[in-house]
Structure formats: C-alpha cells, structure tokens
C-alpha positions in Angstrom: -28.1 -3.0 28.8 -30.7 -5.4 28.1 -33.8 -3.0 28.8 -31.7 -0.3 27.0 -31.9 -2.6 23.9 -35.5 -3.1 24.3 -36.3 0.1 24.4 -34.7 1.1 20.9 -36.0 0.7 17.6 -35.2 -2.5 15.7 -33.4 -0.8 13.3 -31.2 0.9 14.9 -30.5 -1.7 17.6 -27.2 -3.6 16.8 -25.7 -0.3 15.9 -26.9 0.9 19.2 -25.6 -2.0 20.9 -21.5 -2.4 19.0 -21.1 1.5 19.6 -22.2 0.7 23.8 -20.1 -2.0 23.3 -17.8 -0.6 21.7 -17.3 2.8 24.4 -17.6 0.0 27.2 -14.3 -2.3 25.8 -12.2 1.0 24.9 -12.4 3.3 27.8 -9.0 3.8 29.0 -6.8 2.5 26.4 -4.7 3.8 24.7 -3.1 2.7 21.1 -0.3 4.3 19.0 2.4 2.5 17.0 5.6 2.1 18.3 9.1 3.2 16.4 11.7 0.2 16.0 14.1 1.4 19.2 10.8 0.8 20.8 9.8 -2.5 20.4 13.2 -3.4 20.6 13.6 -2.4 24.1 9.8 -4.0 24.7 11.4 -7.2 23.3 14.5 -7.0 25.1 12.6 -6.5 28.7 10.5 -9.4 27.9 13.5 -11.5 27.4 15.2 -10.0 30.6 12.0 -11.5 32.2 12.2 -14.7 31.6 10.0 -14.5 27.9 11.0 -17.4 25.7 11.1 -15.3 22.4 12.1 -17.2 19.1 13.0 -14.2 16.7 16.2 -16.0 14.9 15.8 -19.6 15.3 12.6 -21.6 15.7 14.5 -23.9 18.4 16.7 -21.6 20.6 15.1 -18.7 22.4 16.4 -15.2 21.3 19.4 -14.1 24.0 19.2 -10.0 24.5 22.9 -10.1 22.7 21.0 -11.7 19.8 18.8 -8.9 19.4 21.5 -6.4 19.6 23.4 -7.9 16.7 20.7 -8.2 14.6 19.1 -4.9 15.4 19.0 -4.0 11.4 16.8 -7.3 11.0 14.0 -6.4 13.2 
C-alpha cells in the first residue's frame, strides 16, 4: 500500500488512498435496513441469549414478554 501511495500523484493521493481503503473495509458486507418485525425478533434473540437490554426501564433489563406487550412502542 505504501509504495502504491508513492507512486501516485500528490493530488490525487488521499483520494487514492480512502477509495483502497475504502474497497478493503467493505468487501463482503452487506447493509440494508431492517422492518420493525425485524429488529424485534433481532432484539428478542439477543435477550434469549443472555443480552442485558434496557428498552423500558433504565434499571431492569427488558424480559422477551416486555417486548411483546410493548410491540407498538418500538
């Protein structure tokens, strides 16, 4: 990378370098948005885990029956 960054004019060189960068820190993921039913069911599993998730109350860790009664909150 280094003798790659050399070898390129100065003015193009950071651009150069984010977009390598860039390619290098991306390849192979993959973002999209999730829908609510979605992320509810992420947030669920994460709390059938063992996750200490404080949705409700800032002192007692959301229970799976929590979430489903307050599914119109999320």
């Amino acid at each position: 990378m280094l003798s790659y960054a050399k070898s390129i004019p100065k003015v193009h060189k950071y651009k150069a370098i984010h977009q390598n960068l860039e390619e290098i820190f991306t390849a192979g993921i993959d973002v999209r948005l999730l829908n609510k039913d979605e992320y509810i069911e992420i947030i669920k599993e994460k709390v059938r885990k063992g996750y200490r998730i404080f949705l409700f109350d800032p002192i007692k860790p959301t229970t799976i029956e929590e979430i489903e009664k307050n599914r119109a909150k999320i």
